[in-house]
C-alpha positions in Angstrom: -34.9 3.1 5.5 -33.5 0.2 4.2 -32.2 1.0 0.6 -30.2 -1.1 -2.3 -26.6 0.0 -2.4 -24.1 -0.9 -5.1 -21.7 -2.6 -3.3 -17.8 -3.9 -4.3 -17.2 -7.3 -2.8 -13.9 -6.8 -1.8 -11.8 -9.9 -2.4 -8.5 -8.0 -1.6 -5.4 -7.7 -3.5 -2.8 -10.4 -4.4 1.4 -9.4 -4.0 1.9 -8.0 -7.8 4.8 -10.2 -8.3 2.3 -13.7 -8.5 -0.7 -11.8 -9.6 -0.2 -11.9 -13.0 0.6 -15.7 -13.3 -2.1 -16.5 -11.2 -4.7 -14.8 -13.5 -3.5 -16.0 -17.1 -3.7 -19.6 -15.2 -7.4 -18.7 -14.8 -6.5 -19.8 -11.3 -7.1 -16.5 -9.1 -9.5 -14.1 -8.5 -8.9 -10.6 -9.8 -8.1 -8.0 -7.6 -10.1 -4.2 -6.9 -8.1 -2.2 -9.7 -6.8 0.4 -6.9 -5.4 -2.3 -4.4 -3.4 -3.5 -7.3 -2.2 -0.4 -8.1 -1.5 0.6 -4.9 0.6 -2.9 -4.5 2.9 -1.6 -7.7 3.7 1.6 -5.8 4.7 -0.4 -2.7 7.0 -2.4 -4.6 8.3 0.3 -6.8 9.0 1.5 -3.6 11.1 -1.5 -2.6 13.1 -1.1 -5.7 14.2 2.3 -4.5 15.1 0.7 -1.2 16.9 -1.8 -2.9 19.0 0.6 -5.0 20.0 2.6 -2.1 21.4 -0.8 -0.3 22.5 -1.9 -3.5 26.3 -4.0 -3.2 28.2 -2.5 -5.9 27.4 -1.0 -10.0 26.2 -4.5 -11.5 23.5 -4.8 -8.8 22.4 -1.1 -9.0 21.9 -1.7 -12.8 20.2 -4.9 -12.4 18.0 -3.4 -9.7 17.4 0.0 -12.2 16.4 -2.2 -14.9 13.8 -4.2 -13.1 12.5 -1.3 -11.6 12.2 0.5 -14.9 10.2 -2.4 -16.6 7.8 -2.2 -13.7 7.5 1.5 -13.6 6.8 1.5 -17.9 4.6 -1.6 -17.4 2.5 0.2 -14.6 2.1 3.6 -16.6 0.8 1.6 -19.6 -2.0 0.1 -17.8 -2.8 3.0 -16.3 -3.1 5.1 -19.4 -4.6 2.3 -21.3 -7.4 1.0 -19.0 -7.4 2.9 -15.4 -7.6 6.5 -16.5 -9.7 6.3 -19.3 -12.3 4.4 -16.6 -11.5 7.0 -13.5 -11.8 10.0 -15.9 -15.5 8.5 -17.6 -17.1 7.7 -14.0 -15.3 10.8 -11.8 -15.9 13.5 -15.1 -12.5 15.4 -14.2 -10.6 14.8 -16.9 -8.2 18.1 -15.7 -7.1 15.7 -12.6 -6.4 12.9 -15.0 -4.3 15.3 -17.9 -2.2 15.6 -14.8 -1.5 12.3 -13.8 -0.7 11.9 -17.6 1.8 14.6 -17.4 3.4 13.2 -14.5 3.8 10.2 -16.2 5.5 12.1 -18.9 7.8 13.4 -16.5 8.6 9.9 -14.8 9.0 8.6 -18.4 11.5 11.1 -20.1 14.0 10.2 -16.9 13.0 6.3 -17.6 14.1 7.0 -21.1 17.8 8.5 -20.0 18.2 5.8 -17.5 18.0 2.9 -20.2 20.7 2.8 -22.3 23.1 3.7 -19.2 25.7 0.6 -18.9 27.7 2.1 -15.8 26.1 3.1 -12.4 27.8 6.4 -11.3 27.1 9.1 -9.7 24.9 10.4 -12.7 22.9 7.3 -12.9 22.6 7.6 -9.0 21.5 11.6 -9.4 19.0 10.3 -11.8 17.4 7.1 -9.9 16.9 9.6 -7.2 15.1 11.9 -9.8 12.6 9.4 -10.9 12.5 8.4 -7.0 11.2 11.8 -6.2 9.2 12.3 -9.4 7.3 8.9 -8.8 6.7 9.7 -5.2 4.8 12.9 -5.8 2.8 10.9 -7.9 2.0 8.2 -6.0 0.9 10.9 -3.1 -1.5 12.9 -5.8 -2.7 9.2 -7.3 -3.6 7.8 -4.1 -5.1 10.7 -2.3 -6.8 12.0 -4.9 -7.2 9.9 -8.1 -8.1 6.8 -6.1 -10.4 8.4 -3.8 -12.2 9.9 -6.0 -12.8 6.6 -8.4 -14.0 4.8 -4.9 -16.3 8.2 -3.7 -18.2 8.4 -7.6 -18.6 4.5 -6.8 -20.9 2.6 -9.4 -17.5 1.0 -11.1 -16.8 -2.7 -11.5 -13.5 -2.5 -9.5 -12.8 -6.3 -9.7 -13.4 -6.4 -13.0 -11.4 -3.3 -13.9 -8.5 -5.4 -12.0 -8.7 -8.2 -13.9 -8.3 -6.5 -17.3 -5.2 -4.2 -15.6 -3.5 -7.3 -14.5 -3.8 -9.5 -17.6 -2.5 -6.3 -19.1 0.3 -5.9 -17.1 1.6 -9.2 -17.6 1.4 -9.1 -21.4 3.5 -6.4 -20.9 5.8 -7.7 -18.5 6.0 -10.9 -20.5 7.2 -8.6 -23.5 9.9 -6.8 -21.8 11.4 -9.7 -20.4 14.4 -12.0 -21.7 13.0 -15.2 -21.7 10.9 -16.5 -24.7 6.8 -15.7 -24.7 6.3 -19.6 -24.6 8.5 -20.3 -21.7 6.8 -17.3 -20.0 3.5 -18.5 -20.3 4.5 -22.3 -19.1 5.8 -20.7 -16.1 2.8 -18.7 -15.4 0.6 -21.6 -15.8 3.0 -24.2 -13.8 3.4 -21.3 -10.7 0.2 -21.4 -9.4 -1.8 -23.8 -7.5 -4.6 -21.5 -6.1 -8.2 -23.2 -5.7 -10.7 -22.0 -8.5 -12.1 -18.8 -6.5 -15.9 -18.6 -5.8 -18.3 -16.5 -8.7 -18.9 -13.2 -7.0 -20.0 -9.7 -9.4 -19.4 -6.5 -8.5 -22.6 -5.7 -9.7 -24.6 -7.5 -7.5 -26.5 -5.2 -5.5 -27.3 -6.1 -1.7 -29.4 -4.5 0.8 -27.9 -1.4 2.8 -29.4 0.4 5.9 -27.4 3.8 5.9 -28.3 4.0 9.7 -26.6 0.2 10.4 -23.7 1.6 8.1 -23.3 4.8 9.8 -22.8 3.5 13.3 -20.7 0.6 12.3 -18.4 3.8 10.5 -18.2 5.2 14.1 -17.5 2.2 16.0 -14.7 1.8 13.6 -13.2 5.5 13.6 -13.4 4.5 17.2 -11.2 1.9 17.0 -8.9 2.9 14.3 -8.3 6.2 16.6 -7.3 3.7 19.6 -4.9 1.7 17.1 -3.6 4.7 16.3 -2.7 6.6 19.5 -1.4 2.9 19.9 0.9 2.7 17.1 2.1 6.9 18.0 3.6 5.9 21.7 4.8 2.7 20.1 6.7 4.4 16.8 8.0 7.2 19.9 9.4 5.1 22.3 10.9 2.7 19.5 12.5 5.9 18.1 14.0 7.4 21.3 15.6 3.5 21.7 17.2 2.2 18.7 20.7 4.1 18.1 22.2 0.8 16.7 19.4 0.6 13.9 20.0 4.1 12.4 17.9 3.0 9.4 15.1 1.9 11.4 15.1 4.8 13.8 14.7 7.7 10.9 11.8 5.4 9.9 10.2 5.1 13.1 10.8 9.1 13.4 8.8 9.5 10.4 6.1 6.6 11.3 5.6 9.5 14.1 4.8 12.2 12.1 2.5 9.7 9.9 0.5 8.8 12.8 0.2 12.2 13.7 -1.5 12.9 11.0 -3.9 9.8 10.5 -5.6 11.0 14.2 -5.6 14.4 13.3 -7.7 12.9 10.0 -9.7 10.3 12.3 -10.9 13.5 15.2 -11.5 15.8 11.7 -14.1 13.1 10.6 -15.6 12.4 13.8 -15.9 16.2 14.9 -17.8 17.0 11.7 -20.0 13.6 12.6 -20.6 14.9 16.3 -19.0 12.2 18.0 -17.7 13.3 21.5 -14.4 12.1 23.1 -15.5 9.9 25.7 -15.9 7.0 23.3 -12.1 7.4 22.0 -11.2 7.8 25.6 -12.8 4.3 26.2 -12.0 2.4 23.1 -7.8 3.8 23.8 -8.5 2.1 27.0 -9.7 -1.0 26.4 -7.0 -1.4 23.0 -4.4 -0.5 25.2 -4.6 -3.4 27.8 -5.7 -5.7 25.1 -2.3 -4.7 23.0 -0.3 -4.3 26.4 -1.4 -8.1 27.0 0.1 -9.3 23.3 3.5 -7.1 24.0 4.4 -8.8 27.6 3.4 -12.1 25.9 6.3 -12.3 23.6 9.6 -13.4 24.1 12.8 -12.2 22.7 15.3 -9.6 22.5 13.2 -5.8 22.1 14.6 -5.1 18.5 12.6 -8.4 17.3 9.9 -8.2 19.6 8.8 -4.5 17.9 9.9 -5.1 14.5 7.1 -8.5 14.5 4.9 -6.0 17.1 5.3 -3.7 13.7 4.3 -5.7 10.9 1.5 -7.0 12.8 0.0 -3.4 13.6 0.6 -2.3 10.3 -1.7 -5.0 8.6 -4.2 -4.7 11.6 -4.7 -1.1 10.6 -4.7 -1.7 6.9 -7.3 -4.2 7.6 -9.4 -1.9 9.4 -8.6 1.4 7.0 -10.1 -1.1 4.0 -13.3 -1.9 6.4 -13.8 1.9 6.9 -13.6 2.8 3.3 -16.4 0.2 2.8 -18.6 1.7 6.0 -17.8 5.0 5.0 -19.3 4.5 1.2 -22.4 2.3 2.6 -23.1 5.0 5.0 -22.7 7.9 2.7 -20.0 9.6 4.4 -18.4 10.3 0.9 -15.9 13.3 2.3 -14.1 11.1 4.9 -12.5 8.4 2.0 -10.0 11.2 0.9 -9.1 11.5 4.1 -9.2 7.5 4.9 -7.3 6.9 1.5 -4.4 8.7 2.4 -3.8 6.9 5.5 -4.2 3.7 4.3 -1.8 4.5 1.5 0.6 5.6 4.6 0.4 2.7 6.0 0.4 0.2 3.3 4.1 2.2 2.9 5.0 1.3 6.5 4.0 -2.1 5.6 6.4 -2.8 2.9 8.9 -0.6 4.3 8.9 -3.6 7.3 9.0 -6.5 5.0 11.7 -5.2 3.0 13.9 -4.1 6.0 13.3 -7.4 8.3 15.9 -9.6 6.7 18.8 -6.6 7.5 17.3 -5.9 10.9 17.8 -9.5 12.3 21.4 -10.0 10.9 22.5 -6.5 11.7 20.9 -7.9 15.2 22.5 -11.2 14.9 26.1 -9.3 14.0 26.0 -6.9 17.5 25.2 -10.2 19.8 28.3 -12.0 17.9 30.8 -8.7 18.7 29.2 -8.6 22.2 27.9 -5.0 21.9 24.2 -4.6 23.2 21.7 -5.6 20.2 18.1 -4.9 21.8 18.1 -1.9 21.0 
């Protein structure tokens, strides 16, 4: 039976950084409230990266400050518009108290980090307290707090963005140096996005549960391929990059990540009766379709896996986003938890990739000028 389904369009979610200009231009469409969210953990996650591979005090403190003004603006929004929403439409206000608290905690070591004008080895102890504390949060937020805003469903996500991101750059715009006016020019003079086409959340849009329900296997189906894909990939890369330290403990724990996303994947489809032959055939056909794209490109193997990378890491994205769609259309309401968290993983992998690119090709580029071997 054929029945009416709220559904989210999902218009996907802009890079935080031009987000905010983009809106107060009236020039952009607003994002789901949870991508953008999700987007401010992946680039408070950068800021940690960039602290660690800081050059010297002045850029640590630069780098702390930024990343503080992010973190505060983030928390704000949250408590001001995302929580009260999640805890109306999900009714456990216990889950949100905690996030609160956790924000408490992130904010007391916010509050010592401040006033600090010299980066030693305190400031360093605390960055990597807050790194810690916001990490545990972002683990508990997006495998539980966002899953369970998109399973209770019946929420205006877009709309819920739109308000969080024209909050967040009020707030931005108040922490920052420069002069509200000159702010505000700049937001208006940075974009040039085309007027976006009038689309509600509200609209509702006829569902067959049936349709929905074998599209949501076709696509575990295929996510499980990219995935035992992306495992022998993240190995072998692994076992070959001894010059790339840094991008060898990463590709150790993109193992142990993809791992776990087809131990999620076989949980879902064993509780929906699906049998292996189908994963057995979809792993075959991805395989020679991706073994096609590797042996196409050209290039040393450091570059070849490190574009190989950011290109499997979006493809899955992609498809994690399609499935949490399928999964709510078909009513399979227990598999987003498990969906959300690795889409959340890989969104990490994703701006883990972008951040490191730049320091993999020159630290490629420096081996090939000292004549030592830089493939790998």
């Amino acid at each position: 039976m054929t029945v009416a389904r709220r559904m989210a369009h999902d218009r996907g979610a802009a890079d935080p950084i031009s987000l905010g200009p983009a809106l107060y231009a009236g020039k952009k469409v607003a994002p789901d409230a949870i991508d953008l969210l999700a987007m401010d953990h992946l680039e408070a996650r950068a800021f940690f990266e960039r602290y660690r591979n800081a050059e010297g005090p002045a850029e640590k403190l630069s780098v702390t400050a930024r990343l503080c003004k992010l973190l505060a603006a983030h928390m704000q929004v949250e408590e001001e518009i995302f929580y009260p929403a999640a805890g109306e439409l999900t009714g456990d206000r216990p889950m949100i108290a905690r996030s609160e608290e956790e924000h408490d905690e992130a904010k007391a070591i916010i509050e010592q980090l401040r006033p600090r004008a010299e980066a030693d080895a305190e400031h360093d102890r605390l960055v990597g307290r807050l790194e810690q504390a916001i990490l545990r949060h972002v683990q508990e937020e997006e495998t539980r707090v966002f899953a369970e805003v998109r399973q209770a469903g019946g929420v205006a996500l877009h709309g819920l963005g739109a308000k969080i991101a024209a909050r967040r750059l009020q707030l931005l715009i108040q922490s920052a140096d420069t002069p509200l006016e000159e702010r505000q020019m700049q937001a208006a003079n940075e974009t040039s996005v085309s007027s976006p086409v009038n689309m509600s959340d509200t609209d509702f849009a006829p569902v067959d549960p049936e349709e929905a329900r074998k599209l949501f296997l076709a696509g575990l189906r295929n996510i499980h391929a990219l995935a035992e894909n992306g495992l022998s990939m993240a190995k072998r890369q692994a076992e070959r990059v001894e010059n790339y330290p840094r991008v060898e403990a990463r590709m150790k724990q993109h193992v142990t990540e993809k791992e776990r996303q087809i131990e999620r994947v076989e949980q879902i489809l064993d509780r929906l009766g699906d049998g292996p032959s189908g994963l057995k055939d979809s792993a075959a056909k991805l395989q020679a379709n991706m073994g096609a794209g590797m042996a196409a490109m050209a290039g040393d193997e450091i570059l070849k896996n490190s574009l190989m990378d950011a290109a499997m890491a979006q493809m899955e994205i992609a498809a994690y986003k399609s499935l949490l769609i399928l999964g709510q259309a078909a009513g399979e309401i227990d598999a987003i938890r498990l969906l959300q968290a690795s889409l959340s993983e890989e969104r990490a992998m994703a701006a883990w990739l972008d951040e490191n690119l730049p320091g993999t090709i020159m630290a490629h580029i420096q081996l090939k000028s000292a004549g030592e071997a830089a493939k790998h």
